[in-house]
N, C-alpha and C positions, 0 to 999 in steps of 0.2 A: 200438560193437556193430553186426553185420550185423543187417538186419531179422527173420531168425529168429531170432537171440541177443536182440532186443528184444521180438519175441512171446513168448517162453521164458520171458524172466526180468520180463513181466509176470504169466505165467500162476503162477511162484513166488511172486512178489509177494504175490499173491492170495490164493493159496493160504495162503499163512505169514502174514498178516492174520487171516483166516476162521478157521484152524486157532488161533492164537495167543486169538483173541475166547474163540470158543468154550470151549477149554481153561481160561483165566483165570478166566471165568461160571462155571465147574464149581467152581475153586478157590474161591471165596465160596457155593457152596451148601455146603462143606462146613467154611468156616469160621463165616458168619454166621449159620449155623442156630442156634447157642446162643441168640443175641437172641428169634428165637420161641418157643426153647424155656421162655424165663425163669417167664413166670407158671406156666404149668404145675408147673414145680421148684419155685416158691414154693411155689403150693398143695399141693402134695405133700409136700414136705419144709420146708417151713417158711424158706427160706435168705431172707433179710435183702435189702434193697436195698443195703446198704453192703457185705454180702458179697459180690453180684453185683457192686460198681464194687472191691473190690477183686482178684477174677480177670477183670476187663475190663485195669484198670490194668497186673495182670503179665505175662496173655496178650499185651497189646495191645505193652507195651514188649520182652518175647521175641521175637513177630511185628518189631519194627523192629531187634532188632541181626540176629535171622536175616538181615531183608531184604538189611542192609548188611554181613554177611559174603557171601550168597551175590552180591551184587552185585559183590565184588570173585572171588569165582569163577568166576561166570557170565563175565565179562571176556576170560576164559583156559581158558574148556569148551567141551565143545558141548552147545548152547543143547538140541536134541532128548530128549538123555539124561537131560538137570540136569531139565528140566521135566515130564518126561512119571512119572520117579520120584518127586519131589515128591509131584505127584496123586496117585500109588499109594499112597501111606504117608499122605496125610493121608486118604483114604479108612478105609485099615483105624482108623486114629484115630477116626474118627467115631463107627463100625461100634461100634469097643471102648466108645465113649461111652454110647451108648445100652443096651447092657449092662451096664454097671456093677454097676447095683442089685442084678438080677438075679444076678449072681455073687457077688457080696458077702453076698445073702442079705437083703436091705433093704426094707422092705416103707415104705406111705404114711407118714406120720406125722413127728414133729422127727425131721430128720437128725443120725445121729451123724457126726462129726468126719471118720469112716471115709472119708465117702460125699463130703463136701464134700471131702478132700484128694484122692480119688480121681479127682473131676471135674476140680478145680484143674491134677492129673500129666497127667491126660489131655488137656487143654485147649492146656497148656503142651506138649507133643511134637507135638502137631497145627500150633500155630504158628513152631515152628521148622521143620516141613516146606513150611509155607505160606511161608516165604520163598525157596522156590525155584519160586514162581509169576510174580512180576512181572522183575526181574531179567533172564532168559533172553528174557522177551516185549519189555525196552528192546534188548538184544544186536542180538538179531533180525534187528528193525523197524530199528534204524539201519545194518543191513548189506545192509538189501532196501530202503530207498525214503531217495530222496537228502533230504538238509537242506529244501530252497526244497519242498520237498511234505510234510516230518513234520507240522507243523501238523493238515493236514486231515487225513493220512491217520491221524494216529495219535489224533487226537480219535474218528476211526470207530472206531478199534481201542477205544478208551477205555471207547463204550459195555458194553465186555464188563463194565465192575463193575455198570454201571447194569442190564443186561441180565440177569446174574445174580441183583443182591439183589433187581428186580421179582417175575425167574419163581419165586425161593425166596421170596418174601414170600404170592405164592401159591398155591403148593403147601402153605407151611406154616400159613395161614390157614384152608384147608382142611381137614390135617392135623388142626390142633386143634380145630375147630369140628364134624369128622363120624368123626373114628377115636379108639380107648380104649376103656375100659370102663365102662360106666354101673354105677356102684353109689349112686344115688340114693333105693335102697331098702334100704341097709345102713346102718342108723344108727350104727354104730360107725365106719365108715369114712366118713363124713358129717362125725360127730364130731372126727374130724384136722382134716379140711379145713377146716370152720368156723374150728378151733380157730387153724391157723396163719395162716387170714384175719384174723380179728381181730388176733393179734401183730402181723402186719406192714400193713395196711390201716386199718384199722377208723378209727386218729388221721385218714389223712387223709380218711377218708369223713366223719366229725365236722366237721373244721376246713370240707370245702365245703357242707355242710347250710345253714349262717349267715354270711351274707358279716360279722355281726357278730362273730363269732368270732376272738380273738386269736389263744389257744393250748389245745391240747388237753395237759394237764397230767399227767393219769393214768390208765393202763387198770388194769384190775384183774378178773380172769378167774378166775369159779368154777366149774367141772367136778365138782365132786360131788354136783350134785342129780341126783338119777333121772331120765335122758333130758330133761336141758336143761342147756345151757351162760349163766349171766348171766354178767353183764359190765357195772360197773361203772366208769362214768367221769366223770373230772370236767376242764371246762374253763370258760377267762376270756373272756370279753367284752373287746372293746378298750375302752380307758379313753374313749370317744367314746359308748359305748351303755350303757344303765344303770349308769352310773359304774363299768366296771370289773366287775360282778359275776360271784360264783365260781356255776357251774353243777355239780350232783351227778345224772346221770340213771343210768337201768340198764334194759340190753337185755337182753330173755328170749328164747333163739334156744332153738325144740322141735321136736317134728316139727311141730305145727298151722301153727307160723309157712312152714316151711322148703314145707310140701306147699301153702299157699295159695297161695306163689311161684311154687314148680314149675309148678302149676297155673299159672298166667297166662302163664309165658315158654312152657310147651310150646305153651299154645292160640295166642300171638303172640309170635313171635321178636322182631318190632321194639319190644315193648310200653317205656317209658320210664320211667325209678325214681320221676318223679312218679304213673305212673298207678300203678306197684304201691302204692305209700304210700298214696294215696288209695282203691284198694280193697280193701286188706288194713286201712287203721287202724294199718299200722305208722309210727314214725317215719325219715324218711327215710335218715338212715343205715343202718339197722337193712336199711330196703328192698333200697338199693345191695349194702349186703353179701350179703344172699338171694339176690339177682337174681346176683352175681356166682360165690358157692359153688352153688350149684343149675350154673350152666354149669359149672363145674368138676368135681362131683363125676359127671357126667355124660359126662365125654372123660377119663375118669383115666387116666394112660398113654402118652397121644395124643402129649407131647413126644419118646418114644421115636421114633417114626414120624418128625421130624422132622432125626434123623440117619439110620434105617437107611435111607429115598428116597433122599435127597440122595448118600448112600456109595455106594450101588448105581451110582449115576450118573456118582461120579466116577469110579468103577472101569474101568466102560465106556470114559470119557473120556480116561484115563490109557492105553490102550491105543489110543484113536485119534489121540492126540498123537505118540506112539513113532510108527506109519504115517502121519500128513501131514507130521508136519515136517522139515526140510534145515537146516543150522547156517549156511550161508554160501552164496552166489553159486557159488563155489568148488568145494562142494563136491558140485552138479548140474553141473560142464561149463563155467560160466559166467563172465563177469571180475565180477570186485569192483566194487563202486561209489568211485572217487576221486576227491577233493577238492582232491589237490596230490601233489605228488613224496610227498614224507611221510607222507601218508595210503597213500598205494600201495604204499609200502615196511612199511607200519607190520606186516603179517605176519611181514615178516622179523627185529624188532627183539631184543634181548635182552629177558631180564626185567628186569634194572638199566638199560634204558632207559625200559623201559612203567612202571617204577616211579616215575624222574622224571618223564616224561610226564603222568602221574595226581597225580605230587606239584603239579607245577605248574596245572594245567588245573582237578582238581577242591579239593585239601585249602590250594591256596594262591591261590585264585579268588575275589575276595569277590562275585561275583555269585552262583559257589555258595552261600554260606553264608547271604545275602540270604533264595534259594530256598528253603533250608532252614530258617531261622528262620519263616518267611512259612506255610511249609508245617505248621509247628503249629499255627497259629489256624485254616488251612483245614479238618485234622481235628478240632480242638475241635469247630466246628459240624456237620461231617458226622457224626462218630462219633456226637455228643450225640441226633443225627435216627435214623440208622442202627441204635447199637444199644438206644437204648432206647424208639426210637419204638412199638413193638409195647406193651411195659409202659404208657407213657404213654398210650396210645390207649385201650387196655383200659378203665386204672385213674381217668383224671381225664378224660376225655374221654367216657367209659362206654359205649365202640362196643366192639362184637363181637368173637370173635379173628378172624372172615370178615371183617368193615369195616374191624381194623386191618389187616389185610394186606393187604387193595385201598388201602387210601390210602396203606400205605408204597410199593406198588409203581406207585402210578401219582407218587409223589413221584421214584421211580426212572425211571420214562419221560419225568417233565419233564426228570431230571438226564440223561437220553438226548439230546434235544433243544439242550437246553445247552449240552452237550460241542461236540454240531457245531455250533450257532451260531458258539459260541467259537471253535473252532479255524477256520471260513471267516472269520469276523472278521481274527482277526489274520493271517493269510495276504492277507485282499481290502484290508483296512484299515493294518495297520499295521505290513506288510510283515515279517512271521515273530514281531514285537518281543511272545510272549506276554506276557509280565511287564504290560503296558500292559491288554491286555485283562481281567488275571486283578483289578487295581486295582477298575477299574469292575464287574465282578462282585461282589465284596464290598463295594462300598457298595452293590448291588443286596440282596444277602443279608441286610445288617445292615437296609436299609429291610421285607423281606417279615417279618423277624423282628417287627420293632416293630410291624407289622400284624396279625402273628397274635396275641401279645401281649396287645394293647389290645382284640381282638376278644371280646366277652361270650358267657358259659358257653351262653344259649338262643339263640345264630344259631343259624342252618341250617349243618351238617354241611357241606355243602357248598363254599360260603362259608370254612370249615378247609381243607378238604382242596385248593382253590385256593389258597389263600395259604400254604403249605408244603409245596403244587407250584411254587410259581414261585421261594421258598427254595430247592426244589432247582436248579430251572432255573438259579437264578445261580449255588450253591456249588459244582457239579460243573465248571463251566467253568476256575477254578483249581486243582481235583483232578488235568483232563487234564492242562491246561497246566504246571504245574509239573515233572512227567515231560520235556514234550516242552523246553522252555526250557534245563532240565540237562545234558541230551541232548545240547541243540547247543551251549550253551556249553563241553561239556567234551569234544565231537566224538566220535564213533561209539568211535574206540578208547578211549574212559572212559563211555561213556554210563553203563554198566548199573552201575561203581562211584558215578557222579555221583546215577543214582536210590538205590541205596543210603543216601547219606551225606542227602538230601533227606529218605526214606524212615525215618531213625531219628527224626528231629524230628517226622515226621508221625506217628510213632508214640508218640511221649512224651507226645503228649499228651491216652493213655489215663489218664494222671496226674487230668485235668479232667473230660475225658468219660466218663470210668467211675467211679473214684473218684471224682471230686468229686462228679459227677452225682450219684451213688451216696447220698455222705454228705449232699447236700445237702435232694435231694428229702424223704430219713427224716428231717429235725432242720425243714427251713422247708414243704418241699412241694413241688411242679411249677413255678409261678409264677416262684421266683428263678432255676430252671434256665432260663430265656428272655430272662432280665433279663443273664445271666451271656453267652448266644450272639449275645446283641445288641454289648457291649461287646468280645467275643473278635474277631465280623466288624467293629468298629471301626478296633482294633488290627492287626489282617490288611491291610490296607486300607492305611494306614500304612505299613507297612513294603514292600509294592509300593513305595510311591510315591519309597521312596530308589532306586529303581533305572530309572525312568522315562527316565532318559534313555540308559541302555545299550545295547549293539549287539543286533542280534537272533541271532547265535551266535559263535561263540570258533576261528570257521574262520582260518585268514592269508590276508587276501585279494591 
């Protein structure tokens, strides 16, 4: 290139980086807003943890074969058009989401069937458009920045997820902590909410009252006394504490209880379930649950607001993708980036050549498949933090929807950091060979897990929110690199099907992280879900390590 073909097609470079970032962060505010949305939908509609991990599981596995269709399109499009429509359409998805109810005619209270398939259809067309976010940004990126620079440059680029679910983890913290409708003085509409707290809550606010506590065995929920809901439960002691004995109690949730709560969260937002117990006389479950329906019935609604921002945004965004971006070098004036005779000709090829090509490189590659297998245990543990960290924070942690959203989003800022560690790492270090890097990451990951783990229920908040900052810090470092590693072993003209085919396995296994998660939390609790991301980041770990000694891309040198 002459020097002004090199000022030119840095200034593209750049450009299609920045524009590619940005654009991507848009597509996760308008996918992973359902994660914030969740408690809210609970307390509203009553829907189940095991329902939420069964439309994580569907959505999540729709979102990977999308990926890996449009990844073998993206291949053979231009990247401009494929992406910048995408956003459009998963916008109006959004848009459509947060109305539902509203159209449907659905007011608070158990969800019918209607409302839940409604979200499910909606959910499910949203993540088929979402797979023509990443795909187009692999294309891109390997036809504007050579092999010996993807590392770092595409670790930058990388931050867009991180950068994304921070600013959406914020806004929607916000969201649901100061927008909705207070009807805190509507005891009928009180009355739902309690009511689907208890159904889906109330066991595991029992089971952590008593670190003696086996199992919570039975609820049992009476609504027909005049302006009060009891609730009768019965659980076991481990066979270690009073031999096992059967426990029979019963909460009386009225208005005296629910307004002495009121009372105390409005006068201190930070106030803690021990203090309300202690000056109300209630028993601590009883507390937790007050403390949590009083915030609830207080932002009703607020989940709404949680898509129509975020759609608004992508709207915007989906119009400033169409105006930054360029498909090719090519197609600003510019020569192509080439590798060899063959890379340079590769414009010119048939399709029953790019077919081989791709046969060979990616679907008959075992370092692909490596990647691929690799890349499900890396979303087991991201997804498990991702999408149910808001839920978990809330629910067994007993922080704010404001505190969980600041700690998921600064768990996103450490996965910020990470990313570029990682990616200057194995460029400074170990000479492009990600696979090496992403190894020692996940034993990083599996060690912060077992620290948060073991860490007891009255530290300092703090203290958490470090140590599933620095989880993130490690596990986002194999999130970038597994993209960029595909990339280059299956070289620019397969990249964006190589992320694809990577890209379904990392999605399979909404199988664990959603469903499982899902089933697991309602039947044992939070506990085994940590026990279960410690063993996944094990496994992950492992299966790097058969590839350690491979090349660091699939170029002929």
């Amino acid at each position: 290139m002459t020097n002004e073909q090199t000022s030119r097609f840095k200034y593209w470079q750049w450009r299609t980086i920045i524009a590619t970032m940005l654009g991507y962060a848009l597509f996760y505010f308008v996918r992973k807003n359902f994660s914030f949305a969740m408690p809210g939908l609970a307390a509203e509609y009553s829907i189940s943890n095991t329902s939420f991990g069964i439309i994580l599981a569907i959505v999540g596995l729709v979102y990977g074969l999308s990926r890996f269709v449009n990844g073998i399109i993206a291949d053979r499009s231009n990247a401009r058009y494929h992406m910048s429509l995408g956003l459009l359409l998963c916008s109006l998805a959004s848009l459509a989401f947060g109305f539902a109810p509203a159209i449907l005619g659905i007011e608070i209270g158990v969800a019918p069937h209607t409302l839940v398939v409604v979200f499910g259809v909606l959910l499910v067309a949203n993540n088929i458009f979402q797979g023509s976010g990443f795909p187009p940004c692999a294309r891109l990126l390997t036809h504007w920045v050579p092999p010996y620079e993807l590392a770092t440059k595409m670790s930058i680029w990388n931050t867009s997820h991180s950068i994304g679910a921070g600013l959406l983890a914020l806004l929607c913290g916000f969201v649901m902590s100061t927008m909705g409708t207070d009807v805190s003085l509507d005891r009928a509409e009180v009355n739902k909410i309690t009511h689907n707290y208890i159904v889906n809550n109330l066991k595991e606010d029992i089971r952590k009252s008593d670190q003696h506590i086996d199992k919570v065995t039975k609820i049992e929920i009476d609504d027909k006394i005049q302006g009060a809901i009891v609730v009768y439960a019965d659980y076991r002691y481990k066979p270690t504490y009073e031999n096992g004995a059967s426990v029979h109690v019963e909460y009386t949730f009225d208005d005296n209880a629910f307004n002495a709560v009121k009372s105390l969260v409005t006068d201190n937002k930070k106030i803690s379930t021990e203090e309300i117990a202690q000056q109300t006389q209630l028993p601590l479950p009883q507390a937790k649950a007050l403390q949590n329906i009083v915030a609830r019935s207080m932002n009703v609604g607020a989940w709404q607001w949680c898509f129509f921002l975020p759609a608004l945004m992508a709207l915007f965004g989906a119009m400033g993708l169409f105006w930054a971006l360029r498909d090719t070098p090519k197609s600003v004036g510019l020569p192509e980036l080439g590798n060899s005779k063959a890379e340079q000709e590769s414009s010119e090829e048939s399709s029953e050549e790019h077919r081989q090509f791709v046969r060979r490189k990616v679907y008959g590659n075992p370092l692909i498949w490596i990647l691929a297998f690799a890349n499900f245990f890396v979303y087991v543990v991201r997804f498990s933090v991702l999408d149910w960290g808001p839920k978990f924070l809330v629910e067994a942690r007993e922080m704010s929807y404001a505190y969980a959203g600041v700690t998921v989003a600064i768990f996103e800022i450490f996965g910020i950091i990470g990313m570029l560690v990682a990616g200057w790492a194995t460029d400074r270090f170990f000479r492009g060979r990600a696979h090496r890097t992403c190894l020692l990451c996940m034993v990083g990951t599996a060690l912060f897990m077992t620290i948060f783990y073991l860490l007891p229920n009255d530290i300092h908040p703090m203290v958490l929110i470090c140590t599933l900052a620095m989880a993130g810090f490690c596990i986002y470092g194999p999130q970038a690199l597994i993209g960029i590693a595909a990339a280059n072993q299956a070289t620019k003209r397969a990249a964006a099907t190589a992320n694809g085919l990577t890209g379904i396995f990392g999605y399979l296994s909404v199988f664990v992280s959603g469903l499982g998660v899902g089933v697991l939390v309602d039947l044992m609790g939070w506990n085994y879900v940590f026990i279960g991301m410690i063993a996944v980041a094990l496994i992950g770990a492992a299966v790097f390590l058969l590839m350690w000694k491979a090349p660091a891309d699939g170029y002929e040198k």
